[in-house]
Phi, psi and omega in degrees: 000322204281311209281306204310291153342288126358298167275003166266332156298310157326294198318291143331320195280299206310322176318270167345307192277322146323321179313306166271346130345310209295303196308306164337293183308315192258303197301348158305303193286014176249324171263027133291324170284330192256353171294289198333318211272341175227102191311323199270358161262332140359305169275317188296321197280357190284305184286322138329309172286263177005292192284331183266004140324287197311323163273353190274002185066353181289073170316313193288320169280312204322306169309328186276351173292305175300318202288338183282305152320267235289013174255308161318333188283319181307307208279350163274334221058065153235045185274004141298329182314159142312311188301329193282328184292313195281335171312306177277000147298323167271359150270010174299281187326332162331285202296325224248339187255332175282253180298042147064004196240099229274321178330297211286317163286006191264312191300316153312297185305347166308299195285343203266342195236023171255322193291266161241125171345271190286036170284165219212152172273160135297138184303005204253344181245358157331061201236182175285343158299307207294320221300348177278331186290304189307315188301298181302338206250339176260012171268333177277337149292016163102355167084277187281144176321201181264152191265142168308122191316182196272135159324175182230139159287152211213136184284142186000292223261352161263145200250015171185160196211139182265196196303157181274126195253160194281141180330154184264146228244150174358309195300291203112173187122207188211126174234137193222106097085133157226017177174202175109154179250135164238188200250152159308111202096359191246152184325125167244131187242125197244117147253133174244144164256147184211141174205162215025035163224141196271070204266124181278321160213161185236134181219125199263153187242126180201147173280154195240153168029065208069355206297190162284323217262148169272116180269165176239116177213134191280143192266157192259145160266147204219205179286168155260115192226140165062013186088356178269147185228112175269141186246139193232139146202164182225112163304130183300190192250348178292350145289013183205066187255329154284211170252028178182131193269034211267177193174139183228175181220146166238105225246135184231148139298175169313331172294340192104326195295143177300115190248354171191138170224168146258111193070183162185174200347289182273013171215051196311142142276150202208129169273152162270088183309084160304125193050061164277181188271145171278326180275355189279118198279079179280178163293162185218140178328169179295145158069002165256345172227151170281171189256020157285316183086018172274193191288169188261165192310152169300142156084344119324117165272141178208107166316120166275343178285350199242113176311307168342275204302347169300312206258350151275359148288320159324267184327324178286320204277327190280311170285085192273114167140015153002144152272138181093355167289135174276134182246154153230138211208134158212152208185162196202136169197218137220180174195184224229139154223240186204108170263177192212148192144170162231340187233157185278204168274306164331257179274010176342294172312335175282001188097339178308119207216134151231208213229130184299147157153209206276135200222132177242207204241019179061222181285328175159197200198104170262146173220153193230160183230169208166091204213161171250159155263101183265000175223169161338307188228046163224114169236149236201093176230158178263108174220136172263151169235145184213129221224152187178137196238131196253181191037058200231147210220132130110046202096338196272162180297136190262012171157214193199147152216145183216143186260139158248120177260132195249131159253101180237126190286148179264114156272197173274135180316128152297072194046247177279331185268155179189125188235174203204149160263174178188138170229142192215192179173140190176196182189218191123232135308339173083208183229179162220162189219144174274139197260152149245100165262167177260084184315153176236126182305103167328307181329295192257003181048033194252136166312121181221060190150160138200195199208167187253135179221188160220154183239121167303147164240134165149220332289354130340100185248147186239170160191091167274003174202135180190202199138177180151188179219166185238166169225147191260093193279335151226201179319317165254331188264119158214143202259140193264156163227144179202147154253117184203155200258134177253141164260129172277120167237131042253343168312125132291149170156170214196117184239134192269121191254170146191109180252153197213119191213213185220133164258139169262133191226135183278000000 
């Protein structure tokens, strides 16, 4: 009777823990609908995976995954994009450090360095294969960067002007700065040219020192020569503090309607800051940051000129559950179990008798957490449970408290989702579950009543099958849901626990 019962409970638990499955299957399809709606995050979370293919040795998706971004960046027009840089930079690092195919990598680093000139490997992807491929693909390409465009002439009070942009060709349109380095704090004077559109005003959009927000400030009409019409504005230099610089422009006719732009929102041209302050968390081109803006890991080096290694920082920062990182979890839950037994704790002596079988654990359970990460997806935590029986009368125990030591296996993040196995061991008190006992009339040995009482499991606890999942509402804060069977020994009895709080993970 004791087994049946035992496997009707496992059954239950397992039941359960499919159950939660379900939610896996659709938040992946909900943050797959919500990268579609935004290419370019789309391409960052494409690319994540891709490296962490690429480091698991699976060559073959990984190339089909990055083929995949860059095909998305093509079907926006964005192959010009930041996003797009870092994409052929990680399959140059595919072909040169994976398959080996030194061509296919000379061929990326072409396109990544067409993008930008002055790409740099990252120390973390930086090996004698890339640093040879890269070295051929800028021997083939003429060997030295691209020569910086021609100075802007610049007024008194600017201390620095970004690239000139080049004259416009027949078609007409607006040509505007799509990059260039300045120095930090200092002044920037932005020319744009427009000739076959009938633009009445140009007006530039740029984040100022990090901010979230697009500031707006209108650019001056300058001469006319040739149908070409020049535009001027100059950002101050108390704006340009952080390490990156984006910003588009937009030329309206006398209606107000847009008639030609450079760059745009979700896809900014982005100057380069030289000697920004390193803790001001600034924006980064589409696909190298993430959108919190925190700091990069302690003991890490990381080039900030060089996209490769941003978006492989990126990617170590995003795969949260490291080795050497701290985790913290607090919850509040209940759970259903199975006592086992004939006499309670309370009145046992007394003649009180109930009957083995399904029992909960009442009003409920908090649990606090306290865990390391000793391996990459493996953390090894201290949680206590405390347990509280509400209405308990004449004696009987108001609850259970227990210390547990937890092993929870990690998988690799799913987007937003990340689910863990947990096995666990402890003691204390152990847990207790509530009875409906049966008094018995010492006199007549006849039942004449009953009463709530409880029956232990313990104080010993065991938990070979447990588990849950976390979702991530930010960088750090995520909300959990977990389950685990607790066993009692040398007392038997067996409690389903399920709880739901929020873990910080560092």
């Amino acid at each position: 009777m004791l087994s049946r019962h035992f496997a009707g409970l496992l059954t239950l638990t397992l039941s359960l823990l499919l159950s939660l499955g379900g939610p896996k299957a659709a938040s992946a399809a909900e943050a797959n609908a919500d990268a579609s709606a935004d290419p370019v995050e789309k391409v960052q979370k494409l690319n994540r995976y891709a490296m962490q293919l690429f480091d698991d040795h699976n060559f073959a998706l990984a190339e089909k995954t990055l083929l995949e971004a860059l095909g998305i960046l093509e079907k926006h027009n964005l192959a010009s994009a930041p996003a797009s840089l870092g994409t052929h930079g990680n399959l140059a690092v595919l072909y040169s450090a994976g398959t080996k195919n030194p061509g296919k990598a000379v061929a990326e680093f072409k396109k990544a360095i067409a993008i930008k000139p002055d790409l740099k490997m990252s120390k973390q992807r930086a090996t004698p294969e890339t640093e040879a491929n890269l070295a051929r693909a800028r021997a083939e390409m003429g060997g030295a960067p691209a020569p910086a465009p021609a100075p802007v002439p610049r007024p008194t009070l600017v201390k620095a002007a970004a690239p000139e942009p080049k004259r416009p060709d027949a078609s007409g349109g607006l040509k505007c700065p799509d990059g260039g380095e300045i120095q930090a704090g200092d002044d920037v004077t932005l020319k744009c040219l427009s000739s076959g559109i009938r633009a009445s005003s140009v007006t530039l959009y740029y984040k100022p020192n990090g901010s979230d927000d697009f500031r707006v400030l209108p650019m001056s009409q300058g001469d006319s020569s040739g149908g070409v019409v020049t535009w001027t504005a100059t950002i101050p230099g108390s704006d340009t503090s952080a390490k990156w610089l984006p910003m588009y422009f937009e030329a309206r006719n006398d209606a107000g309607a847009t008639v030609a732009s450079s760059g745009r929102a979700d896809s900014p041209n982005v100057i380069t800051v030289k000697g920004a302050d390193t803790g001001e968390a600034g924006p980064r081109p589409a696909g190298e940051g993430d959108e919190e803006g925190e700091e990069e890991e302690e003991g890490e080096e990381i080039d900030d000129n060089n996209p490769l290694a941003r978006l492989e920082n990126e990617r170590r920062r995003q795969n949260q559950g490291s080795r050497g990182n701290w985790t913290f979890a607090f919850g509040l839950g209940s759970g259903l179990g199975y006592a086992t037994g004939s006499r309670t704790e309370a009145f046992g002596n007394q003649g009180v008798q109930f009957k083995s079988g399904i029992a909960p654990a009442y009003l409920g359970h908090a649990v606090l957490e306290l865990g390391y990460f000793i391996g990459r997806n493996t953390a090894m935590t201290l949680t206590g449970r405390h347990q509280w029986i509400q209405g308990s009368k004449y004696g009987a125990a108001t609850g259970a408290h227990s210390g547990l030591l937890r092993f929870l296996f990690f998988t690799e993040p799913e987007g937003k989702v990340r689910w863990y196995y947990a096995i666990s061991a402890g003691g204390g008190e152990g847990f207790r579950l509530r009875v409906n006992a049966t008094t018995i009339d010492n006199n007549t040995g006849v039942a004449n009543g009953t009463v709530h009482d409880t029956a232990q499991g313990g104080p010993f606890v065991v938990s070979p099958l447990g588990g849950g999942m976390t979702y991530r509402l930010t960088r750090r804060w995520h909300w959990t849901v977990d389950t685990q069977v607790l066993i009692g020994i040398p007392k038997y009895s067996v409690v389903m626990d399920l709880t739901t709080g929020l873990r910080w993970m560092h």
